[in-house]
KOLKOLTOR-872481 format. One record per atom (N, C-alpha, C): residue number from 1; x, y, z; atom name. Coordinates in Angstrom, 3 decimals. Each point is the difference from the previous one (the first is absolute). Layout:
residues N
{NUM {X Y Z} CA}
...
This chain:
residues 96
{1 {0.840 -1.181 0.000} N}
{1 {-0.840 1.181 0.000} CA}
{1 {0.889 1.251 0.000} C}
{2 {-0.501 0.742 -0.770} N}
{2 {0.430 1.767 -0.116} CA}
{2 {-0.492 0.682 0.618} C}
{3 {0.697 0.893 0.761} N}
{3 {-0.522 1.162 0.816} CA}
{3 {0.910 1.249 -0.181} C}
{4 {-0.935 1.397 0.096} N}
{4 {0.134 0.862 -0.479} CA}
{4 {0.767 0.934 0.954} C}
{5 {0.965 0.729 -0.403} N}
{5 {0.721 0.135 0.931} CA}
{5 {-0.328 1.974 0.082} C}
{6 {-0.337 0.447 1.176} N}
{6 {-0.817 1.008 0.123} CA}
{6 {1.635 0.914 -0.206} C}
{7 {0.735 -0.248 0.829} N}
{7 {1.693 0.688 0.608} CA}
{7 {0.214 0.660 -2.153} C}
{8 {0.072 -0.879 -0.466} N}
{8 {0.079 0.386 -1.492} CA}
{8 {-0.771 1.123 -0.554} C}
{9 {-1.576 -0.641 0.580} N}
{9 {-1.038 1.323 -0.647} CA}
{9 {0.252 0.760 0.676} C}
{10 {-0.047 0.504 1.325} N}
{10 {0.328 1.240 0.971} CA}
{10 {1.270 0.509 -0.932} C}
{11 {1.528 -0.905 -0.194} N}
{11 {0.661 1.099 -0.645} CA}
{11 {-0.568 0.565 -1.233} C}
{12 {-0.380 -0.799 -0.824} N}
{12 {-0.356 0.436 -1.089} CA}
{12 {-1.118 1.440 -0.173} C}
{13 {-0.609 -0.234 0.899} N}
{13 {-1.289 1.128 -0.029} CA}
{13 {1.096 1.176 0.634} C}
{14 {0.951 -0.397 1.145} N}
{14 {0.397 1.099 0.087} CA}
{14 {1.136 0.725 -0.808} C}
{15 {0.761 -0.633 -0.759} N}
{15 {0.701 0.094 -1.456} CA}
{15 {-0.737 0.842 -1.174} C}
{16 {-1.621 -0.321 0.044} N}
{16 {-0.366 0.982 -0.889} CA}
{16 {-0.729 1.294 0.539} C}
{17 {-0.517 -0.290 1.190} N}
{17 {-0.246 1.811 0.578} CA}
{17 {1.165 0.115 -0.135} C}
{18 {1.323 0.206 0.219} N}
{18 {0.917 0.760 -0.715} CA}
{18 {0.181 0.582 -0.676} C}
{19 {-0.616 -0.696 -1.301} N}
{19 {0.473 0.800 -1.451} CA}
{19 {-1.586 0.123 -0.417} C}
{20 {-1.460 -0.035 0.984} N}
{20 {-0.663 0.424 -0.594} CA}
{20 {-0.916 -0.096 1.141} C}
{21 {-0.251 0.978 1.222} N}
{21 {-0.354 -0.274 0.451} CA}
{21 {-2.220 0.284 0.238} C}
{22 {-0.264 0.222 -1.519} N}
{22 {-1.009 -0.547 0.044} CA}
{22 {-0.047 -1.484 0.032} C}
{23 {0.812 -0.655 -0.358} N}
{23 {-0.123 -1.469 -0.407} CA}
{23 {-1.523 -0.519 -1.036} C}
{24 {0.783 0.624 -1.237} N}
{24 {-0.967 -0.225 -1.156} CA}
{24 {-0.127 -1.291 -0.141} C}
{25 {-0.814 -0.996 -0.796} N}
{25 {-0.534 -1.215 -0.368} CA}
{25 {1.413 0.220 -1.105} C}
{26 {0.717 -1.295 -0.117} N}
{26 {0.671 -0.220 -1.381} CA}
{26 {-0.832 -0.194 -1.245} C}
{27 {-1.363 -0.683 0.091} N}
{27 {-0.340 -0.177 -1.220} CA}
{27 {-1.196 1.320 -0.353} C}
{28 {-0.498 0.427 1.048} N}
{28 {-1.038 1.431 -0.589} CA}
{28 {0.227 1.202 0.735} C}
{29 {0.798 -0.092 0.666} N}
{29 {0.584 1.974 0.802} CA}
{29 {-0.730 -0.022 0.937} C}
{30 {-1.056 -0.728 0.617} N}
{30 {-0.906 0.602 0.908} CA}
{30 {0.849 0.177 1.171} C}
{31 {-0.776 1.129 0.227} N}
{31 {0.969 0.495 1.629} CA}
{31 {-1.178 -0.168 1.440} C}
{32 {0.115 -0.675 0.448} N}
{32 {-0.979 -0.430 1.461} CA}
{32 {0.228 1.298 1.211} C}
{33 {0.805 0.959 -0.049} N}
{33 {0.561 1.009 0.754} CA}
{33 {-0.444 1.248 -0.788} C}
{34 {0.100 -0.460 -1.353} N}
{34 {-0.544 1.195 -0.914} CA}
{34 {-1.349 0.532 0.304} C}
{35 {-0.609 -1.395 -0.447} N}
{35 {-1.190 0.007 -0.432} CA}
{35 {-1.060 -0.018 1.847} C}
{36 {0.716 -0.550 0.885} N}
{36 {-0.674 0.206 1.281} CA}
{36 {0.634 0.598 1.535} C}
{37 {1.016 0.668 -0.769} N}
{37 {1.178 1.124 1.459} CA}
{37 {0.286 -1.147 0.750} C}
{38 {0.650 0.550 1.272} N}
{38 {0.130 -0.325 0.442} CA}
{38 {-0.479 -1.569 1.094} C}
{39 {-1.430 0.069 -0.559} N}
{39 {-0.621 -1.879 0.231} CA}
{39 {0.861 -1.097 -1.006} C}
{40 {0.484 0.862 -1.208} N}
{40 {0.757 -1.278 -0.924} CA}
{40 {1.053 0.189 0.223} C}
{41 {0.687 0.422 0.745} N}
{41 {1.475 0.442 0.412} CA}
{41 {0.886 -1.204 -0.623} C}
{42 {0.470 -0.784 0.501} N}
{42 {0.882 -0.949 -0.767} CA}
{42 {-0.406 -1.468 -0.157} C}
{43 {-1.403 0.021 -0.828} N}
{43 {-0.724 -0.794 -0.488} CA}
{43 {0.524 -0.555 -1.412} C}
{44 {0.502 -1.407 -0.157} N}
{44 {-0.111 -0.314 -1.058} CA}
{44 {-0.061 -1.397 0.296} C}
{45 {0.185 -0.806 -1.083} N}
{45 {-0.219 -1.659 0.206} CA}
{45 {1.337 -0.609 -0.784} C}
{46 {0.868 -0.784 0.810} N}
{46 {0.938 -0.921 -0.545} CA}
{46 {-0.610 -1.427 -0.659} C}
{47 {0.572 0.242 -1.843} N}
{47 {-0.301 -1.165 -0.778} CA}
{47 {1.292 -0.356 -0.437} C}
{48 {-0.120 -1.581 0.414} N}
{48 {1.641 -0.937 -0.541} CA}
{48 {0.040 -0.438 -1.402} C}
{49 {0.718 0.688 -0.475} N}
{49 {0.131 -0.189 -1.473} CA}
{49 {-0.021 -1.501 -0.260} C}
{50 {0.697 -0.666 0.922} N}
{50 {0.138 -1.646 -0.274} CA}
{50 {-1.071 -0.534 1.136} C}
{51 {-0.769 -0.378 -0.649} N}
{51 {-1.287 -0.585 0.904} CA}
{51 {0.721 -0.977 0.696} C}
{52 {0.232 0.294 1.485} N}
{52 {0.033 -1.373 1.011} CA}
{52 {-0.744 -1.288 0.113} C}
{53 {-0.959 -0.127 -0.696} N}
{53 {-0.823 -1.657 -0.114} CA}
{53 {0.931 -0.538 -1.341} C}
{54 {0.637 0.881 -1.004} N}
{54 {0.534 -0.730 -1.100} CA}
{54 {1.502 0.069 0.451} C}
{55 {0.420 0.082 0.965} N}
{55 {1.785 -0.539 0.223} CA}
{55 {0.020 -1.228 0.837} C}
{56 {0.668 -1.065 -1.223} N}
{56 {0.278 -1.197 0.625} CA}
{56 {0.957 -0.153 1.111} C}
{57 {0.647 0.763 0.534} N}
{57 {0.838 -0.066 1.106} CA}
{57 {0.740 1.251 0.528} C}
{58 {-0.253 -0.272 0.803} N}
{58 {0.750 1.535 1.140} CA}
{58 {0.510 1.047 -0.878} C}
{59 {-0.281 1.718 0.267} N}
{59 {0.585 0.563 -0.798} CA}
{59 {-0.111 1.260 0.848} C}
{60 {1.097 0.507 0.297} N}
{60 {0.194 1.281 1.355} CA}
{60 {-0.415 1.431 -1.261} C}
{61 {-1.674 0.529 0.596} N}
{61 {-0.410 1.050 -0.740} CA}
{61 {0.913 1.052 0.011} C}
{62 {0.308 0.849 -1.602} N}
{62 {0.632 1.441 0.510} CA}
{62 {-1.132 0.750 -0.470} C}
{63 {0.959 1.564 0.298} N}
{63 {-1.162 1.081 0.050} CA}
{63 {0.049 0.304 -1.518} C}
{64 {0.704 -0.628 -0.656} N}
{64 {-0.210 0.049 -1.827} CA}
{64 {-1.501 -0.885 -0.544} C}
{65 {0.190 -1.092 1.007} N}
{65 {-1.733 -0.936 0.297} CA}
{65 {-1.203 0.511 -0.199} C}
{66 {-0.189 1.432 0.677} N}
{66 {-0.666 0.633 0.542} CA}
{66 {-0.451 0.970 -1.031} C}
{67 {-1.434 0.181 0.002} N}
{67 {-0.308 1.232 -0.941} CA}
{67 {-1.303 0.288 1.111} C}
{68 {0.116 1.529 -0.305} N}
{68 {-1.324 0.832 1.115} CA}
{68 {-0.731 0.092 -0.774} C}
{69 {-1.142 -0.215 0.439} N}
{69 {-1.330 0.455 -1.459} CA}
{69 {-1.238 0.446 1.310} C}
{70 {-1.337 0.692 -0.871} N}
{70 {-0.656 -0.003 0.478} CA}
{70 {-1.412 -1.171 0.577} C}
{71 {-0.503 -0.249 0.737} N}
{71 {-0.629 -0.670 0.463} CA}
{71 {-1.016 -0.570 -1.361} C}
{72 {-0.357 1.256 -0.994} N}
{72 {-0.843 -0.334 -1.117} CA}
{72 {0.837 -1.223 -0.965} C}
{73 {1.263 1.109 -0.319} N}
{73 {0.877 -1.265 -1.252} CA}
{73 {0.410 -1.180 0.976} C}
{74 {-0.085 -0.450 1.485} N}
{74 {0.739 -0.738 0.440} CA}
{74 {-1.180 -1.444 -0.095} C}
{75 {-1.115 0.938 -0.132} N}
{75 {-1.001 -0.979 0.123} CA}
{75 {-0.171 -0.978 -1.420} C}
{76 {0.518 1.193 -1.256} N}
{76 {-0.347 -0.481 -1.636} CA}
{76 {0.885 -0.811 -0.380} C}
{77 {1.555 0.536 1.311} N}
{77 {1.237 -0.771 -0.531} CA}
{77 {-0.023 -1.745 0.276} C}
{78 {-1.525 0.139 0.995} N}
{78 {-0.208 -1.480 0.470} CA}
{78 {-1.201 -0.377 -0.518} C}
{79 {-0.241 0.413 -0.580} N}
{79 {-1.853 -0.307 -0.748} CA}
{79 {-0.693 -1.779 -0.432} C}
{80 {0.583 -0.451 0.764} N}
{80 {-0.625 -1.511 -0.100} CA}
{80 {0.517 -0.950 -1.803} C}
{81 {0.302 1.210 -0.892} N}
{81 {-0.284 -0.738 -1.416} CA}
{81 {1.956 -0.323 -0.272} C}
{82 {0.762 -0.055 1.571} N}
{82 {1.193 -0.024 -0.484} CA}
{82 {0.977 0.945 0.604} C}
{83 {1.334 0.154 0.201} N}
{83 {0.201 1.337 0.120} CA}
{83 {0.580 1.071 -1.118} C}
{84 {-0.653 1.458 -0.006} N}
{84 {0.804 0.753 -0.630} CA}
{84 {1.323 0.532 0.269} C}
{85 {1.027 0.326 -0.765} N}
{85 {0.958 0.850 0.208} CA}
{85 {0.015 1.431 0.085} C}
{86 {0.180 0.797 0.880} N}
{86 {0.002 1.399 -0.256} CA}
{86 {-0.045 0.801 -1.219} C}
{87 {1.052 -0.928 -1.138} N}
{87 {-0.447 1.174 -1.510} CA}
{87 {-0.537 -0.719 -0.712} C}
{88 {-1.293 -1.112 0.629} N}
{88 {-1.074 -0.524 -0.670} CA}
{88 {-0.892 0.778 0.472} C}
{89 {-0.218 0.363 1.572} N}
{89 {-0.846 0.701 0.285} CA}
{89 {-0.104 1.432 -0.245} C}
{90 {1.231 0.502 -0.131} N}
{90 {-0.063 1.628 -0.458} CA}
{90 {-0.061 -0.054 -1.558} C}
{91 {0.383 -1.080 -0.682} N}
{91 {-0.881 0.145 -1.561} CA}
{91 {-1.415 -0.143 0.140} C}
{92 {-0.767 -0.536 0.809} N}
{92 {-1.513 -0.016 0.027} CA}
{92 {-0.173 1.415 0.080} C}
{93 {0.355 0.538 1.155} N}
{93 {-0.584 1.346 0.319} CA}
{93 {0.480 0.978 -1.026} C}
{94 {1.187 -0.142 -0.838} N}
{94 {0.007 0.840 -0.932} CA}
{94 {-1.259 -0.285 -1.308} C}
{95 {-0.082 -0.883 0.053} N}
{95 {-1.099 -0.406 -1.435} CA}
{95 {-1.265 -0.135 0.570} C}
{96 {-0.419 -0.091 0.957} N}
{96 {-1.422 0.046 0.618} CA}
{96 {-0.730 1.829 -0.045} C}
């Protein structure tokens, strides 16, 4: 079994308030701080680029693993029909 290692996402989330500290969605800009002040303050959602149910054996997550998205794309990036990749999902939203 895989388990998700939070110590990674904590750096990671705090790696990108750094250099952006709205902490935009990678795949649609939404800003959760933008769009709701200070209640979305450093709101975002950690998605593992390499889905943990598909690694056959032990694999120590980095924060390259890691992509922040918003709660909306994090939900599409998991949409039951499979998973998308981030510039599958930001080509939808460009052509939709």
């Amino acid at each position: 079994m895989h388990e998700r290692n939070k110590a990674v996402v904590s750096i990671a989330k705090a790696l990108a308030f750094m250099r952006d500290p709205l902490l935009r969605c990678q795949v649609c800009g939404f800003s959760f701080a933008e769009k709701y002040g200070s209640r979305g303050g450093k709101f975002i959602e950690a998605h593992h680029l390499i889905p943990l149910a598909r690694l056959q054996r032990a694999r120590e997550t980095k924060i390259a693993d890691i992509a922040l998205v918003c709660a909306n794309c994090h939900r599409m990036l998991h949409n039951g029909n499979g998973s998308l990749t981030l510039e599958q999902l930001r080509a939808l939203l460009t052509t939709s």
